[in-house]
Each structure stands twice: as C-alpha cells, then as structure tokens.
C-alpha positions in Angstrom: 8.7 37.7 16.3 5.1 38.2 16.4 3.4 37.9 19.8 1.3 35.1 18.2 4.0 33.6 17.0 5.4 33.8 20.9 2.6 32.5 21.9 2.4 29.4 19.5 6.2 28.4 20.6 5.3 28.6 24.3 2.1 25.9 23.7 3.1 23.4 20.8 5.8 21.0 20.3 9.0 21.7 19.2 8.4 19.6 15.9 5.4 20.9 14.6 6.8 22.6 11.9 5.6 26.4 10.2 6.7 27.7 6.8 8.8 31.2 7.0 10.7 33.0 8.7 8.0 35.2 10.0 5.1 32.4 10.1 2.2 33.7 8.4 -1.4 33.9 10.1 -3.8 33.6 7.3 -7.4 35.0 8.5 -9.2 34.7 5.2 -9.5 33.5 1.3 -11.4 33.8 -1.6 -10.8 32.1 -4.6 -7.2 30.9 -5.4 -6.0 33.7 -3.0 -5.8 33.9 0.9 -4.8 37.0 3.2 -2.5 37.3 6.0 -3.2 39.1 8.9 -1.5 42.3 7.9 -3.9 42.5 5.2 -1.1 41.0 2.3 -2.9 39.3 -0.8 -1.1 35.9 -1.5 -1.8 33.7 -4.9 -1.8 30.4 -3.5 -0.2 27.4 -5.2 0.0 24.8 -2.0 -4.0 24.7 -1.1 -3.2 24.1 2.4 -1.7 20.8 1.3 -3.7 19.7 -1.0 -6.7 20.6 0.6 -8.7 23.3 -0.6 -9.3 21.2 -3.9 -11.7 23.4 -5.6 -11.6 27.4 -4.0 -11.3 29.3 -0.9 -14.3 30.0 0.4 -16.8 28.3 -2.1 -20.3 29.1 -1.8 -21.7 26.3 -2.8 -19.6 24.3 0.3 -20.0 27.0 3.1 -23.5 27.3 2.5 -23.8 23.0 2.5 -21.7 23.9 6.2 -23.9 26.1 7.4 -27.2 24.5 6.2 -26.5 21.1 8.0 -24.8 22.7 11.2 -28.3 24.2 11.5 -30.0 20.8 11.3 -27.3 18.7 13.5 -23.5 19.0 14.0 -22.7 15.5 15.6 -24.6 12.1 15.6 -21.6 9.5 15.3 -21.5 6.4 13.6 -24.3 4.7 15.9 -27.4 6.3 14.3 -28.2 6.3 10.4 -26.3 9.7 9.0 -27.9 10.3 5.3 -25.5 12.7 4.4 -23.0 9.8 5.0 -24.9 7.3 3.2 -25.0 9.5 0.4 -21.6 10.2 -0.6 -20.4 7.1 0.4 -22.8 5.9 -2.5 -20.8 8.5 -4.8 -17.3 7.4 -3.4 -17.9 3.6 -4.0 -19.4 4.1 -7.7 -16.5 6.6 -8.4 -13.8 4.3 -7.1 -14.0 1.7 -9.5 -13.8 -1.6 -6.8 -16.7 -3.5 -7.0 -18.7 -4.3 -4.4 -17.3 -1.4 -2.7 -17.9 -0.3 1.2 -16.7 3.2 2.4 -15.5 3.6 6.0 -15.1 7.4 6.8 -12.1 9.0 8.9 -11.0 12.4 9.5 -7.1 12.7 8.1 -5.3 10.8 5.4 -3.3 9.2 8.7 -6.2 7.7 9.5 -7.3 6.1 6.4 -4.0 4.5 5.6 -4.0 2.8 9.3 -7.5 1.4 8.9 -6.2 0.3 5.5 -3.3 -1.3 7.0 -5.4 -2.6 9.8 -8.1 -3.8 6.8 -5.0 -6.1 5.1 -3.1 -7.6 7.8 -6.5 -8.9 9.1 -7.7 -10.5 6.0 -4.7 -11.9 5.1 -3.2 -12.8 8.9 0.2 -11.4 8.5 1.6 -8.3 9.9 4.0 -8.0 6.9 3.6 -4.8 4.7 5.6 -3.9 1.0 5.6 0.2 0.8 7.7 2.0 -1.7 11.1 3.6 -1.0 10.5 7.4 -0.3 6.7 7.5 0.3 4.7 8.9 2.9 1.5 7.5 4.3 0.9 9.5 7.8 1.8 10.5 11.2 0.5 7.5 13.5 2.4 4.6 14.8 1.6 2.6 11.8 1.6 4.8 9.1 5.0 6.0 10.2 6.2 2.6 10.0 5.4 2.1 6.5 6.7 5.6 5.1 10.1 5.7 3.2 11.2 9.1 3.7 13.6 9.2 6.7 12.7 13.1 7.0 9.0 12.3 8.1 10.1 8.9 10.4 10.8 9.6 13.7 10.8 6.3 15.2 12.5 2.5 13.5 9.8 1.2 16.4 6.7 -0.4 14.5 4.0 -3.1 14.9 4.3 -4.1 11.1 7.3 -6.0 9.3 8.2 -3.5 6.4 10.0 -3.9 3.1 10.7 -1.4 0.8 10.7 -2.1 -3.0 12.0 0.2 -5.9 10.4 1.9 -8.5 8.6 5.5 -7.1 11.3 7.7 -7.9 12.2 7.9 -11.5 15.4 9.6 -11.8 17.2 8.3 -9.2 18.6 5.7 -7.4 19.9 2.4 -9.2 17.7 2.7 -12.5 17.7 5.7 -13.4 19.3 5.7 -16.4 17.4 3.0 -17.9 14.6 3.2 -20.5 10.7 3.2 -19.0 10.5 -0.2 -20.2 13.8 -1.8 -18.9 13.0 0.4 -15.1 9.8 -1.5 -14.9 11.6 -4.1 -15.6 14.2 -4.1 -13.1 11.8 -2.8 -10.8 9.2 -5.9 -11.2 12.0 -8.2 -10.8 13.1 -6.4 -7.6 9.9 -7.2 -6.0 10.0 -10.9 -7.5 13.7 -11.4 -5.3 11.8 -9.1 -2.1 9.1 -12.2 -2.1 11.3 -15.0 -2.4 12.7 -14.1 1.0 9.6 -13.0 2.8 6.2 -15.3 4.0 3.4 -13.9 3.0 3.1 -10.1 2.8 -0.1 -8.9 3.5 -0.2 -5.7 0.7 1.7 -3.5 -1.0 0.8 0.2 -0.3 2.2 3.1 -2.6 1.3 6.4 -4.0 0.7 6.5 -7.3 3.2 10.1 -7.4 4.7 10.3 -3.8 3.5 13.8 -2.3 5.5 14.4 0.4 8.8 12.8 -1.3 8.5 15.4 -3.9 5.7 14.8 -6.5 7.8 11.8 -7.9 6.2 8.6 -9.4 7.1 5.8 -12.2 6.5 5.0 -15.4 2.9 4.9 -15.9 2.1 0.7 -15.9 4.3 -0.2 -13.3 2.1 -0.7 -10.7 -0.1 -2.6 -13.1 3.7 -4.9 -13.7 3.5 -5.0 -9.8 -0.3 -6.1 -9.5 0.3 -9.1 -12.0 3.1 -10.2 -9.6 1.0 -9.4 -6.3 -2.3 -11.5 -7.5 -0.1 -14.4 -8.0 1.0 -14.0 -4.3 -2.0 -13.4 -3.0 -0.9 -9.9 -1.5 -3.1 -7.0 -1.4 -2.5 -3.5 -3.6 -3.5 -0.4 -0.9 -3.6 3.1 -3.5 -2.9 5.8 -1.1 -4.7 8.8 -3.3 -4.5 11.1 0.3 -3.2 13.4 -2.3 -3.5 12.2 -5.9 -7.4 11.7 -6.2 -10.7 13.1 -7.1 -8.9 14.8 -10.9 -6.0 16.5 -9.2 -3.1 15.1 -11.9 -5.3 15.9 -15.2 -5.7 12.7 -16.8 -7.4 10.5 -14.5 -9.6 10.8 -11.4 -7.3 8.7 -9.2 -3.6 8.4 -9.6 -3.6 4.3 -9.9 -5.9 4.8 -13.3 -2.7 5.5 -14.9 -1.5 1.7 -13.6 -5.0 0.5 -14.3 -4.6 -2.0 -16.7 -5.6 -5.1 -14.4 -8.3 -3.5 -13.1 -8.8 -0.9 -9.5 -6.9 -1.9 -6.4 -8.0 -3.8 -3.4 -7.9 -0.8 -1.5 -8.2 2.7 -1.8 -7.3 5.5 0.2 -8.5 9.1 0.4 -8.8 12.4 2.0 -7.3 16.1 1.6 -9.1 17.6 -1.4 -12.6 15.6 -1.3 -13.6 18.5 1.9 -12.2 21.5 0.2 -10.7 21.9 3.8 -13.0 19.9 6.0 -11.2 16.9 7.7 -12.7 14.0 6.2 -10.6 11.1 5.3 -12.0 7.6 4.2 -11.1 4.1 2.9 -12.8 2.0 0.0 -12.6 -1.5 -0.4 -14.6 -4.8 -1.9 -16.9 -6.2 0.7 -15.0 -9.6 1.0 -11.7 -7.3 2.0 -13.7 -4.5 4.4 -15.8 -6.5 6.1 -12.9 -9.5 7.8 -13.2 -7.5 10.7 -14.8 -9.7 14.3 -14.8 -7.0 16.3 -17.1 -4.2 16.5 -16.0 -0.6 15.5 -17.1 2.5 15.3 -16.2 6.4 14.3 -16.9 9.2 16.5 -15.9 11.8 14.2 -15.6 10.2 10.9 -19.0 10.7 8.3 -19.7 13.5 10.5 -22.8 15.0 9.1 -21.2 18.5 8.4 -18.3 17.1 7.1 -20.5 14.6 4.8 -22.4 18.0 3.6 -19.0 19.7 2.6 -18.2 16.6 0.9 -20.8 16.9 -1.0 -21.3 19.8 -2.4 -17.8 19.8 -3.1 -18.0 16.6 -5.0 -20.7 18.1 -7.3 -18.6 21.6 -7.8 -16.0 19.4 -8.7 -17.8 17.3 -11.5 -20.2 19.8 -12.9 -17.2 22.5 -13.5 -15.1 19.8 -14.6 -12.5 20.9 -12.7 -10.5 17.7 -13.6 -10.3 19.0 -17.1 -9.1 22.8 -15.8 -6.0 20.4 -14.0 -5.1 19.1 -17.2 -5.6 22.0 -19.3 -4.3 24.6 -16.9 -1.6 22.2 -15.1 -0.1 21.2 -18.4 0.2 24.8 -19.2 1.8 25.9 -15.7 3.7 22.8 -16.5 5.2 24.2 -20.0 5.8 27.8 -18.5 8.3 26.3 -15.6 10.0 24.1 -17.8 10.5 27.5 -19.1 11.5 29.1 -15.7 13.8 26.1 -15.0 15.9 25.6 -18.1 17.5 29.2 -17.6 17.9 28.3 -13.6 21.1 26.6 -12.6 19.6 24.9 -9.8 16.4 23.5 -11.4 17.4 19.6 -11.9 13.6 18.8 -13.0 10.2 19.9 -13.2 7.7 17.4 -13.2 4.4 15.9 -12.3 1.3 15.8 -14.2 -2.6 18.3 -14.0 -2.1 20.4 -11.2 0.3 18.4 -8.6 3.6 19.5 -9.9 7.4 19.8 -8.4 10.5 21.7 -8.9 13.2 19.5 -7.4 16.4 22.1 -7.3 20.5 21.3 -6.7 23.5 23.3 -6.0 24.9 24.2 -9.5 26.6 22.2 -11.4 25.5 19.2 -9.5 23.3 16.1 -8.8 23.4 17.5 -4.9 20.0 18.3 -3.0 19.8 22.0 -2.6 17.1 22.2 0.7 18.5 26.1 1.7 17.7 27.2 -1.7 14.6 25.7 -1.8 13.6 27.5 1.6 15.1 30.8 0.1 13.0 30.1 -3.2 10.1 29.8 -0.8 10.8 32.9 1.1 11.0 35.4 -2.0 8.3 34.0 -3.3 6.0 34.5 -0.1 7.6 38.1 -0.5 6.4 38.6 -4.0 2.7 37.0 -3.2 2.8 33.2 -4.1 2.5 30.7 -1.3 4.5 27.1 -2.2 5.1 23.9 -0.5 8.1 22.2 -0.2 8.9 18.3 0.5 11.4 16.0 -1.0 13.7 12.8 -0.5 16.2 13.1 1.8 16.3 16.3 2.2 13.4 19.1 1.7 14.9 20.4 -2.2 11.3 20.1 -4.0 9.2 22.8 -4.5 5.3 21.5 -3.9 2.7 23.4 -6.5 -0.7 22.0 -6.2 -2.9 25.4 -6.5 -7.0 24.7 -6.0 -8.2 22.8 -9.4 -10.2 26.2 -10.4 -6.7 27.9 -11.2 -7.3 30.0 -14.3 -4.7 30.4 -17.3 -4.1 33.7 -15.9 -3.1 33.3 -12.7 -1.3 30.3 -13.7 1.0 32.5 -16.0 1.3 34.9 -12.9 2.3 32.5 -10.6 5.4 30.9 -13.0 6.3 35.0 -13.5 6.5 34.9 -9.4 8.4 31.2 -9.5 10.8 33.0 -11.8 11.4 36.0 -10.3 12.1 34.3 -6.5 14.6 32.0 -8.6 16.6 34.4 -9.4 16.6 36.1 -5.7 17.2 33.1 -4.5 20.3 32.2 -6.5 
C-alpha cells in the first residue's frame, strides 16, 4: 500500500470508493491519455466520469482558466458575472425549451435537487415518478429518487417516489417483447402508476441511465410517456448529467431521441460541459423556473472561472464537431467490441450509442451478473494501459466506456485490442 494511499484511508470515509487494487494517483494528461504517478501512460476510456468531454489538458480551456483567474476568481451570484450571462445565453438557445432561464450549480447532484425543488414548487406536490434503476445524485433528495439500490443508502426521503418501467431494455418483465409492444406495456404501466397516485409533480429519467450501466429504451418512449404526462399535468425533468452536449452521436441531448412532442420542462446538466471544471446547471421555461417566493442565491455556481472553462469548451466542442467524431468513432468502437464480445463467454451485451457505451458481462452460460469479473476485466486492463469505468443494476457487472469526444479511430481500435486482451485474462 502506498503511503498516500495510507494516508487517504486514515482521512476519508470508509465509503468513498477508489478503482484498483493499488489506487492510482494520476498527476497529469494530455489528450486522451493521463499518467500515473510512477510515470505509467494510460489510454483513457472513463474521462473521469464523463468529465473531461473534449481532452486532457486543452489549450484552448486552460488558457480561458488562466486568463479569467487573472482578472477575478470569485464574485457570486450578487453582482452581474458576464462570463455567466454569456453561456447561459448559449445553454438556453442550445436546449431547445423556450423561454428558457439557466440557473448554474457546481455537480450534477446539485442540478437534479434544484430541479426537484423547481417541480414540486410549481406544481405543490412533493410526489416524484423516476425510472427503475437510475441515478440522479448523492444528496438527500437526489438519493431518494435514484433506482439503483447500489448507490441508495438511505429509504429516508422528503419526496414521495414511484418508480415506473421502461429504462432498461433487456430485462425485467418486458424484455422479450418487440420495441413497439415494450413501449407499450411500459406507457400503460405508468397509466395504472397514476390511477393510484394524486398529482405527481414530474417524472425525472435519463434518457440512457449512466450509473445503471449505459441502458436506455426504445428511442420514443419517453415521447409515449410525455403524451401521458401533459394530460396529467406532470412535469418531464431530462437528467443529461451524463448524456448531453453530443456525447451519444446522434443528438446533442439524450431526450432528442424522445423528441417528438417537443423538449422537456426541465433539463439537467453538468459533467462534460467543463471539460473537468465543476459546473453543473438547470434549464427550464420561465413560467416553470421562476415559481420560486423566496430569494436564492449561488455562492459557487456561474463562477467566473468556471463560466470561462465553459466556454471555451463549448466552442472546442462545436467548431471540431466533436459530436460527429462520437458518432463516427463511437459507432466504430461500437462495431469492434461487438467483435471482442461475441468470442467472450461472459459478454451478455454491448450497447449504447456515440461515445457512452457498456459491456454488461455474466458468469458463463448464464443470465447471472458477473461484478468480480467485471473488477478483474478492469484490473488487466489498467495493467495493459486502458483506464474503464464500471456501474451497473444490482450489482457493478457493466463496463463504463465514455473516452473524451476527440477519440481518434486509432486509439479507438487500440483500446478494443486492450478490452480484448483483459477479457481473456480475466476469464
């Protein structure tokens, strides 16, 4: 054990989890690659979850950093923050809601609870719909509307929550049914959930759940669900913590591919949009954002550093089209460990969609989650130079690939050589 690592158990909570056997300390990247402190070269396919969207060390964002932290590092919320102003104006025309207002955070967590806070004001119930598996955060709130029993430590909550079918594809009750008829059964799921309940406030859901494993529906059935929802009255919250700004290829946010009656109420962001800067945020119509009567304010959120990283990250992303390279390059990688996993025993499914992808593996022969191969996958992989993620249902059996959207064809091809070779370590 590393004296660091010593060091780090004798300070943090038992809970707070690291990757490896030997944790890694990574001092530095460039690119799509980071270093550890022994001076190791790592290909990374995880982005620090999501996070470093476009590149390790960008220039264009360090030097945005740098620039404003000259200027001023900290105003708050109080004073006018054009930097702030600014992309908000980019976020709200991006987003698609009309009429939109931005509110700033700093973590995914704490966009979803300011959404959450948003809906149960407006429509004066404390009664939330969320999706069976999801995860939306770590705070008392957020907690109490995630799905996955793996990331929920307490059943104690201020909201009312009900879980509804449909974000996981091929299991559970309908998973042997066409697209068609699973949207089906899944729209008349919610249908019975609402006959028993008084007035849900909204529905939040990721378009693909991140942290359950990169699983999602049928494209359309959130669109199914928002036809039922507007004649309710109830809300639709698109958590895109991890699905927006182009990471799955063919749309810019995740609920485009559920689009067809129109953007949601509210939208949720964060991760990728400060290519490692904590910035977090939440878009909604005016009428929705501003039903608050009591003042508020962010200390830390639209900071103007953060705004600046924002920024320049934003552009990087649309003038390289980095979008486009998911698609391209992610349905490649895609192709190639379809590849990898139909001569694997315990691959049950790749899937996902740009560059957000998942290896969900099982013990041979079965339909059984696999978690310990999963963590040995992830552990001969680290050996051989790829960093991955990991998440899952019940049990931590996915393998999480979301490499920075500027992933070239080559590296892609490297890192499904890697993939393959730790498979067959692993098993």
């Amino acid at each position: 054990m590393s004296g660091l690592h010593e060091r780090h158990l004798a300070v943090s909570p038992d809970w707070l989890a690291l990757y490896y056997r030997r944790p890694l300390e990574l001092t530095h990247g460039e690119g799509r690659h980071v270093w550890d402190a022994d001076g190791n070269r790592y290909l990374d396919f995880f982005g620090g979850i999501l996070t470093t969207m476009t590149a390790h060390a960008l220039p264009e964002v360090t030097k945005a950093v740098a620039e404003q932290a000259g200027r001023i590092i900290h105003s708050s919320t109080l004073y006018l923050n054009r930097p702030m102003v600014e992309l908000a104006e980019r976020v709200a025309t991006l987003s698609g809601i009309p009429d939109a207002r931005v509110f700033f955070t700093t973590s995914g967590t704490e966009a979803n609870d300011t959404a959450l806070l948003l809906a149960t004001t407006y429509r004066g119930s404390n009664q939330i719909l969320a999706m069976r598996n999801s995860y939306h955060g770590r705070s008392f709130s957020t907690v109490s509307v995630t799905g996955n029993r793996s990331w929920s430590p307490t059943s104690l909550s201020p909201l009312q929550t009900l879980y509804v079918h449909g974000g996981v594809r091929t299991r559970g009750p309908y998973a042997e049914l066409s697209d068609e008829r699973f949207v089906k059964a899944c729209v008349a799921d919610l249908e019975d959930l609402l006959g028993h309940t008084r007035g849900a406030a909204a529905l939040i859901a990721e378009p693909i759940q991140g942290v359950g494993g990169f699983t999602s529906p049928p494209d359309g059935l959130y669109a199914a669900f928002r036809q039922v929802l507007d004649r309710h009255g109830i809300l639709w919250i698109s958590d895109e913590v991890q699905t927006g700004w182009g990471r799955t290829g063919d749309h810019f946010w995740g609920w485009q591919a559920h689009g067809e009656h129109g953007p949601p109420d509210i939208l949720t962001f964060a991760k990728g949009i400060g290519n490692g800067m904590s910035i977090g945020g939440v878009v909604a119509r005016a009428e929705v954002m501003n039903c608050l009567d009591a003042n508020s304010i962010s200390t830390f959120g639209g900071s103007p550093v953060t705004m600046a990283a924002g920024l320049a990250n934003l552009s990087y992303l649309l003038e390289h089209d980095l979008p486009g390279n998911a698609r391209r390059v992610g349905g490649l990688l895609i192709e190639r460990l379809r590849a990898v996993g139909a001569g694997s025993a315990c691959v049950r499914e790749v899937r996902g969609r740009g560059l957000m992808i998942g290896v969900e593996l099982v013990k041979p022969g079965t339909d059984e989650a696999h978690p310990e191969a999963a963590a040995a996958v992830l552990e001969a992989a680290r050996e051989r130079g790829l960093l991955l993620g990991k998440g899952g249902g019940h049990s931590t059996s996915v393998l999480r690939i979301a490499p920075p959207l500027s992933l070239t064809v080559a590296e892609a091809e490297q890192g499904a050589a890697i993939l393959a070779e730790a498979l067959r370590a692993a098993e």
